[in-house]
C-alpha positions in Angstrom: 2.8 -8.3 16.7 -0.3 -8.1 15.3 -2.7 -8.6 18.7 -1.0 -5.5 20.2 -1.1 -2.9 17.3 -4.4 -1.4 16.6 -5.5 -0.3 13.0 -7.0 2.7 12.3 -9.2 2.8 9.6 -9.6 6.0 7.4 -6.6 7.4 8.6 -7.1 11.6 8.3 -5.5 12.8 5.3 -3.4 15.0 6.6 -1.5 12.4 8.8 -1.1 10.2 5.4 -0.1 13.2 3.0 2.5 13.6 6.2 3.8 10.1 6.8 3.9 9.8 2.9 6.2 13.1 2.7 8.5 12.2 5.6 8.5 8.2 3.2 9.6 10.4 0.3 5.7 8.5 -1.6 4.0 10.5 -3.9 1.0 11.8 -2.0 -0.4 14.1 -4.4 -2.8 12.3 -5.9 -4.2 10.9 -2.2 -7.6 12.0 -1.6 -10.2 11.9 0.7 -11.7 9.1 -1.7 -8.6 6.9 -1.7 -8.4 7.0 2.2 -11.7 4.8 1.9 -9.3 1.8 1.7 -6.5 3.1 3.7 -5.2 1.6 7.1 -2.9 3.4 9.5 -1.2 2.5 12.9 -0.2 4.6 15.3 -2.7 7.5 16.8 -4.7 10.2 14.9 -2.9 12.4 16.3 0.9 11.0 15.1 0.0 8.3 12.4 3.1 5.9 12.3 2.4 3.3 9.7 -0.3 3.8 6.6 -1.4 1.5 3.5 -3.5 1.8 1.4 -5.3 0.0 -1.5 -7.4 0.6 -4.6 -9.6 -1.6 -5.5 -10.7 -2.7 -9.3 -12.9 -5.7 -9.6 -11.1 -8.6 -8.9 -8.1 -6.8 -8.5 -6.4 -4.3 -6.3 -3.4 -2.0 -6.5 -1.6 -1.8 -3.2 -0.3 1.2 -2.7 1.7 3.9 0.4 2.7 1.3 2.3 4.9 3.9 4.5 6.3 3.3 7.9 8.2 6.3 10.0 11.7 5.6 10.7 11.5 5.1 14.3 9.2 2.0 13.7 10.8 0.2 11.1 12.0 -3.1 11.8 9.4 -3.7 14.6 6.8 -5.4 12.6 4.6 -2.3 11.5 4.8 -2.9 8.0 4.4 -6.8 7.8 1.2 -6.3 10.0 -0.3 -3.1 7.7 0.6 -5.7 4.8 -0.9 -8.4 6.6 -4.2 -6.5 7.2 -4.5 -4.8 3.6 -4.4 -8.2 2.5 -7.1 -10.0 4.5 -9.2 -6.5 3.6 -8.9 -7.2 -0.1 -9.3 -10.7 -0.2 -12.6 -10.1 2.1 -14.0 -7.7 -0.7 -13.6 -10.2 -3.5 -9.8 -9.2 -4.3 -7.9 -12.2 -6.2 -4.7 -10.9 -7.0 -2.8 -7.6 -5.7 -0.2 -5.7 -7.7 2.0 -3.0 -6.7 4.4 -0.8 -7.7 7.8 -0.1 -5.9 11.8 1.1 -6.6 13.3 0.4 -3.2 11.3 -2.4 -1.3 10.9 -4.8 -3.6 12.9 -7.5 -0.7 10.5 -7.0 1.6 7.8 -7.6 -0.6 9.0 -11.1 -2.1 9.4 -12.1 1.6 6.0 -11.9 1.6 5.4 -13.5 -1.0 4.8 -11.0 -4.0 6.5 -12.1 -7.2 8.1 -9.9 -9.6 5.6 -9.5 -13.2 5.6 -8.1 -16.5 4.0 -4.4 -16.2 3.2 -5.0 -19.8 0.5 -8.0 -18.7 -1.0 -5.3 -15.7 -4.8 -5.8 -15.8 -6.1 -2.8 -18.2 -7.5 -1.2 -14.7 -4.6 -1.6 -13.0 -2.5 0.1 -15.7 -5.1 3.1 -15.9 -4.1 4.1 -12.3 -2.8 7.3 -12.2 0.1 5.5 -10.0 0.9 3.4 -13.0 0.4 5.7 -15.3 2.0 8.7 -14.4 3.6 8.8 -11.0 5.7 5.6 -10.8 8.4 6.0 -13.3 9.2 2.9 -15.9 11.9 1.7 -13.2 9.8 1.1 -10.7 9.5 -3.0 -9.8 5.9 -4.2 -10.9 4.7 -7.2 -8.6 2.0 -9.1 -7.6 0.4 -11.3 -5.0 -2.6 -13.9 -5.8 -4.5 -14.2 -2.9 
């Protein structure tokens, strides 16, 4: 799947915000600075699949890993996963931690484990995702790369 899906890097905001929306994902806090780290697939013009990450040291919060109804379960978010995580561990990234309430299956299929949101690294828990948006429900995870 991979070989015949092209990434677009720096997806334009407005097709994140978008995809993010249609995801029912917090987008407010997007920016044009988080988009720095943000992978799409799809076209400018109708972005299909984002993710994005923010990166802290040696760590990395993964976050908007959104993929529009009529590509799910085609392959679009394992390969965005796939590629944010090649991205981080290329840029130093050791371990990457995310926050979720309703995909937390797909994520231990690929091999994120469930962890203790009171043992997030101090940067990690200063995001405003961690922080604010996600509520105290949400599944903290993480993947050690």
């Amino acid at each position: 799947m991979k070989n015949t899906l092209k990434i677009i890097n720096h997806p334009p905001e407005s097709g994140v915000k978008r995809l993010l929306t249609e995801c029912r994902l917090e987008e407010s806090d997007v920016t044009p600075a988080h988009l720095a780290h943000f992978f799409g697939l799809g076209s400018a013009d109708k972005l299909e699949g984002v993710v994005g990450l923010e990166m802290y040291g040696h760590a990395a919060l993964l976050r908007s890993l959104a993929v529009s109804a009529f590509r799910r379960r085609q392959g679009w978010g394992s390969a965005l996963l796939m590629h944010a995580e090649e991205y981080a561990q290329a840029h130093g990234i050791e371990s990457v931690y995310l926050l979720t309430q309703t995909a937390a299956p797909f994520f231990l299929r690929h091999g994120y484990l469930h962890a203790d949101r009171d043992h997030a690294p101090d940067l990690i828990r200063q995001t405003k995702e961690f922080s604010e948006l996600c509520p105290v429900s949400a599944i903290f995870m993480v993947k050690h790369l």
